[in-house]
C-alpha positions as CSV (number, residue, x, y, z in Angstrom):
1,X,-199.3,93.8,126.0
2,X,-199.0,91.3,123.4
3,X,-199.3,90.6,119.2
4,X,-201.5,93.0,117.0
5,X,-204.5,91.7,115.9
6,X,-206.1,92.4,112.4
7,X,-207.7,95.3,112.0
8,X,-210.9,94.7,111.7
9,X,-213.9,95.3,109.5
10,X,-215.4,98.8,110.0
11,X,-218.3,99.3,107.6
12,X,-220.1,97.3,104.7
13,X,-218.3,99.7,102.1
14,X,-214.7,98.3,103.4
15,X,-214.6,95.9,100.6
16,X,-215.4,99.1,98.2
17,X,-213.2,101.3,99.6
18,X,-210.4,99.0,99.3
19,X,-211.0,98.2,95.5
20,X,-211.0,101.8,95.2
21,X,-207.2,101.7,96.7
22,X,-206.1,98.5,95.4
23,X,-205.0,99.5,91.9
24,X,-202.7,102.7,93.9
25,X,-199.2,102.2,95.2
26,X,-199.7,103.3,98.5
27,X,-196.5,102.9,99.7
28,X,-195.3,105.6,96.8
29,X,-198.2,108.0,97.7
30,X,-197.2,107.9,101.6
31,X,-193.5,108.1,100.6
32,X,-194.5,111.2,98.3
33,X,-196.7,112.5,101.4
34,X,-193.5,112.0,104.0
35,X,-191.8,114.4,102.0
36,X,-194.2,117.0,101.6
37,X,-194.9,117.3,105.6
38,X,-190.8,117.1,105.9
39,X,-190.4,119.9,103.8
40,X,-191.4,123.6,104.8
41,X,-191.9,124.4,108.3
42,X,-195.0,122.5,109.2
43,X,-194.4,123.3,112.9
44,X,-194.7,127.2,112.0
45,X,-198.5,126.2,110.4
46,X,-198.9,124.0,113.9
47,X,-198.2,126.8,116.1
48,X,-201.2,128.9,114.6
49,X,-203.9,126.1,115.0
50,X,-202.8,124.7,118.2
51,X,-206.2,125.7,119.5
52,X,-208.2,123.3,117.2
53,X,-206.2,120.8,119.5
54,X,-207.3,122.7,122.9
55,X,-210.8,122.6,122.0
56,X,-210.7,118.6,120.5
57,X,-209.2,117.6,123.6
58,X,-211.7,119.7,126.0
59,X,-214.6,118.4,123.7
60,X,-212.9,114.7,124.6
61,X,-213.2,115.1,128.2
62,X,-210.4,113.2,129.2
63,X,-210.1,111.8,132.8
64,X,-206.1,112.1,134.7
65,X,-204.5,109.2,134.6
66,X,-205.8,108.1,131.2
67,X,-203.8,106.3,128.2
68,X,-204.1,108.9,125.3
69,X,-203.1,108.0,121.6
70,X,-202.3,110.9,119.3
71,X,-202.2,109.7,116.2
72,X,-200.6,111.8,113.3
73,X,-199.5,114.0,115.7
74,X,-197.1,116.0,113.7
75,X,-195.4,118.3,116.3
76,X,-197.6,116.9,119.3
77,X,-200.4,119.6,119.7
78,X,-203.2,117.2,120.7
79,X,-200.3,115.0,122.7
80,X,-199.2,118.3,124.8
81,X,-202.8,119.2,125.1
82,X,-203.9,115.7,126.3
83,X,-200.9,115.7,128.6
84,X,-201.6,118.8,130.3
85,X,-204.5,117.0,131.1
86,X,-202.7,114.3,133.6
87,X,-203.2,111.6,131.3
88,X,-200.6,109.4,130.0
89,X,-200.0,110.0,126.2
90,X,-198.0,108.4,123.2
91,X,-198.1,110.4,119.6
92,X,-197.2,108.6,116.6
93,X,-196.3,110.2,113.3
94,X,-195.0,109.0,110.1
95,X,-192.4,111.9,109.4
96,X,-189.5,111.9,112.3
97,X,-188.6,115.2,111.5
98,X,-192.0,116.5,112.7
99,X,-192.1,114.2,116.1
100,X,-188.4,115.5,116.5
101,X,-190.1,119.3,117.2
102,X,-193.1,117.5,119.1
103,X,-190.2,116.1,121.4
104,X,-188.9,119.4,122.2
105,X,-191.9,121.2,122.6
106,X,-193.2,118.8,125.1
107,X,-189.6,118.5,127.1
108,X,-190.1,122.7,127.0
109,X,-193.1,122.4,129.5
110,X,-192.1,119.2,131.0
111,X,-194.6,117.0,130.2
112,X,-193.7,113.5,130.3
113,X,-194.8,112.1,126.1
114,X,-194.2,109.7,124.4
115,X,-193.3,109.5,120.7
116,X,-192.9,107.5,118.2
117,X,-192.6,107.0,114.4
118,X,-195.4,104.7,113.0
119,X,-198.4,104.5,110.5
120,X,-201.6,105.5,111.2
121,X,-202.7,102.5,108.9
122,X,-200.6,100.1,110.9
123,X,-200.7,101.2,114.4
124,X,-198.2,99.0,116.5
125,X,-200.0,98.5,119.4
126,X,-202.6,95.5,120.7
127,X,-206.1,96.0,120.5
128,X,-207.9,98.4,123.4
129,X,-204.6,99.9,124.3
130,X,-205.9,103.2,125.3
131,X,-208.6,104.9,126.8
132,X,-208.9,107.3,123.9
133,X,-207.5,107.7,120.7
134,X,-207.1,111.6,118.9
135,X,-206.2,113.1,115.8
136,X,-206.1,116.7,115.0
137,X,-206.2,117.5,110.7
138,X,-203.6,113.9,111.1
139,X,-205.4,111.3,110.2
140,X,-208.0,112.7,107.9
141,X,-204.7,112.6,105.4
142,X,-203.7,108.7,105.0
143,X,-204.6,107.6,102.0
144,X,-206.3,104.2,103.0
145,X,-209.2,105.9,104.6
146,X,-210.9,102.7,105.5
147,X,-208.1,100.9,107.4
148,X,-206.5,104.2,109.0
149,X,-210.9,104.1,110.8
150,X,-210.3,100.5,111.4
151,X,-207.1,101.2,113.4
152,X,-208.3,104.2,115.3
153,X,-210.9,102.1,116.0
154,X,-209.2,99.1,117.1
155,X,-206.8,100.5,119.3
156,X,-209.2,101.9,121.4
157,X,-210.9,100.3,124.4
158,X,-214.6,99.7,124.2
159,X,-216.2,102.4,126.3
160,X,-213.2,104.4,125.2
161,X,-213.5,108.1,123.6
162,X,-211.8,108.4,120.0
163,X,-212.3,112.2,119.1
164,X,-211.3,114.4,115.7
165,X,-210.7,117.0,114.0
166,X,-211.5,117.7,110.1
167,X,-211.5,120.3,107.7
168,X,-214.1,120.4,105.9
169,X,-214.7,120.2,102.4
170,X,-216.7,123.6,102.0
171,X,-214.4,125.4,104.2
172,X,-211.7,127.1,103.2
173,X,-208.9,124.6,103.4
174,X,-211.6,122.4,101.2
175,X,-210.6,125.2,99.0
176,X,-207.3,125.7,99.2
177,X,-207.2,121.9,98.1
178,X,-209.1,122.9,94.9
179,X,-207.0,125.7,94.3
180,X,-203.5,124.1,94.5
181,X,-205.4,120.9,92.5
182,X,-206.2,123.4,89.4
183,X,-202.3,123.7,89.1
184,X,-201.1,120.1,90.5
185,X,-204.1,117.7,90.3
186,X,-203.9,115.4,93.4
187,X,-203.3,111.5,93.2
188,X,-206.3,109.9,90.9
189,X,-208.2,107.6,92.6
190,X,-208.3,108.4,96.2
191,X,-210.4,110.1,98.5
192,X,-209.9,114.0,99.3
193,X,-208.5,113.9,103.1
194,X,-211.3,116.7,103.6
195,X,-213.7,114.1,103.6
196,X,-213.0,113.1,106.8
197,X,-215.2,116.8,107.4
198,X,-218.2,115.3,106.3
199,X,-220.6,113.1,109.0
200,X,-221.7,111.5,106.0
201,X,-218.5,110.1,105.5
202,X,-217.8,109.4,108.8
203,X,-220.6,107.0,109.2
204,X,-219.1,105.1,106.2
205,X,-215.8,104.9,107.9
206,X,-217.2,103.8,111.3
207,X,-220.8,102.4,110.9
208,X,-221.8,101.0,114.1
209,X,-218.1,100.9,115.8
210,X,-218.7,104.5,117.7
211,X,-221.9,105.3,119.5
212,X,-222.8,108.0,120.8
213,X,-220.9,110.4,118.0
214,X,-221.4,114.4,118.4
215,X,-220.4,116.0,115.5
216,X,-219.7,120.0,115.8
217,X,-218.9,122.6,112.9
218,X,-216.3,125.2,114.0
219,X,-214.6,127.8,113.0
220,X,-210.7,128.6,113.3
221,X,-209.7,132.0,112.1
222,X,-206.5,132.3,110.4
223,X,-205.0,136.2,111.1
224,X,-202.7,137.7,108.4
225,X,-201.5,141.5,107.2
226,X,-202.2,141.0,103.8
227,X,-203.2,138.6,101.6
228,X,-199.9,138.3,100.5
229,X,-198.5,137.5,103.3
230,X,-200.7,134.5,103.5
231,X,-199.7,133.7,100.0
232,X,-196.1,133.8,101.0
233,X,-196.8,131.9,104.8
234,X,-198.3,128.4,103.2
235,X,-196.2,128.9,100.0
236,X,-193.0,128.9,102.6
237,X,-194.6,126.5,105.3
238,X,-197.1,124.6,104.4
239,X,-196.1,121.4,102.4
240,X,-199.0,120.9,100.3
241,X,-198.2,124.2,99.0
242,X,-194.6,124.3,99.1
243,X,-194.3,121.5,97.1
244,X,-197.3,122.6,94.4
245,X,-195.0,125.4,94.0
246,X,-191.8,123.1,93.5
247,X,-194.2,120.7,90.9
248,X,-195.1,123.7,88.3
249,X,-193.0,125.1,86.2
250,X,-191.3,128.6,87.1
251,X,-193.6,130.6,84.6
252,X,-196.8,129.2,85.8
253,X,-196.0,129.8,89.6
254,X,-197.0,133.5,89.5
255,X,-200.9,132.0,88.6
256,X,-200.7,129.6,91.3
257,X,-199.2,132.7,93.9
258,X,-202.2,135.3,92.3
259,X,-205.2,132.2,93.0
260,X,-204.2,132.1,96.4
261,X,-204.0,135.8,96.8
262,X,-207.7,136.0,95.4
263,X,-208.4,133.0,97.5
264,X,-207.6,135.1,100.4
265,X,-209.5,138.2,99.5
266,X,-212.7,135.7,98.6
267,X,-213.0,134.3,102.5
268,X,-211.2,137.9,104.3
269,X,-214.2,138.9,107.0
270,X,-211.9,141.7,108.1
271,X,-213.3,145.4,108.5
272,X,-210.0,147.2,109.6
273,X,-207.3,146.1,106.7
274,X,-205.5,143.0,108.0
275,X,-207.1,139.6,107.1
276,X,-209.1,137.4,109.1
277,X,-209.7,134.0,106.9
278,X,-212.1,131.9,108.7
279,X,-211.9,128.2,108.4
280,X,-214.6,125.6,109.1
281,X,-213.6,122.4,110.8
282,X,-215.8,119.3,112.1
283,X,-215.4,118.5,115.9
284,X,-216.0,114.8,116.6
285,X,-216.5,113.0,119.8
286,X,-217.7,109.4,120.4
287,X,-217.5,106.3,122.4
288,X,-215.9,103.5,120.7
289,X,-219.1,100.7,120.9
């Protein structure tokens, strides 16, 4: 394999999107971003959604014996799902300390993955690489939404499958977003990574470069005791929230705890005490034109 190419145009709104980014310091955003998914126990949040990845990579219908890019893999779950599959798989991540639990967990079961530290808006591999290209709630989180399409896009054969998956803006990650945002407003200027949930967006992103695309709403169920206990799991865990915590002041934090309590309580579909928090995610599947 030989020299990268330019990424290439993906839709007419590229030159939009990119004068929406241009006035942002990127590189301080993803250094900012690095941290938050370094800090916490990400992995811990991983191992509770690690069937998102099972159903993406079923949906994707991969063939043995296929090259499989995972991109933002964090701590591998679509890479170990794709390998258990027979195909051969590489998962690149921006944050070492995640890919360093992605390499254990996949050396646990003995499944031969690679990994590797990159940037899902600078892939460093040639153009149609790989039979498919995945990302599980990864890539829906670099800020340059328009080139981090064009990559997934161009690193993938033609005739190739390049599947997602996506929170969704009305679901209830959507809203844990807004919650944490009412306390520590996200980076002006730049796209919510839940709009990677939205087919409208999508065909921005991708315009005629996929054919073929199925789009499916899910639902993941996140189980807790108590409220609380939620509260206290992404508060601990979960970077986003970790480091919302760390950004307000120590008086205001009980406000910020309390909104994700209610938060909590709004979605809970349980009947029997514990609390079952349903979460909508978009399911995508196409055939890179």
């Amino acid at each position: 394999m030989s020299g990268r190419r330019r990424s290439p145009s993906v839709t007419g709104n590229r030159t939009e999107g990119t004068a929406m980014t241009s006035t942002i310091d990127l590189a301080a955003v993803k250094a900012r971003q690095q941290q938050t998914w370094a800090s916490g126990d990400y992995g811990a949040v991983a191992a509770r959604i690690h069937l998102i990845s099972e159903l993406l990579v079923e949906a994707a219908d991969l063939a043995a014996g296929a090259t499989v890019l995972d991109v933002a893999t964090g701590t591998g779950n679509a890479a170990i799902a794709a390998a258990r599959c027979g195909c051969r798989v590489t998962g690149v991540d921006y944050v070492p300390e995640l890919l360093e639990r992605a390499h254990a967990r996949a050396g646990a079961e003995r499944l031969p993955v690679t990994f590797a530290t990159g940037d899902a808006e600078r892939l460093a591999y040639p153009d149609a690489s790989f039979d498919a290209v995945l990302s599980c709630v990864g890539v829906m989180f670099a800020p340059d939404q328009e080139r981090a399409a064009a990559e997934l896009v161009r690193v993938c054969r033609p005739g190739g499958t390049v599947a997602l998956a996506a929170w969704t803006p009305e679901g209830f990650i959507g809203d844990l977003f807004r919650t944490v945002g009412r306390h520590v407003p996200p980076p002006a200027g730049l796209r919510g990574p839940v709009e990677w949930g939205r087919e409208e967006r999508l065909a921005e992103l991708f315009g005629a470069t996929l054919r073929d695309l199925r789009a499916t709403r899910r639902t993941f169920v996140f189980r807790f005791t108590t409220p609380d206990e939620f509260a206290d799991f992404f508060r601990v865990n979960y970077g986003p929230t970790l480091k919302a915590f760390e950004a307000v002041d120590e008086p205001r934090r009980p406000a910020l705890h309390a909104d994700l309590v209610e938060l909590a309580r709004r979605y809970d579909r349980s009947t029997d005490g514990t609390v079952r928090i349903p979460a909508e995610y978009l399911e995508v599947v196409a055939t890179r034109a």
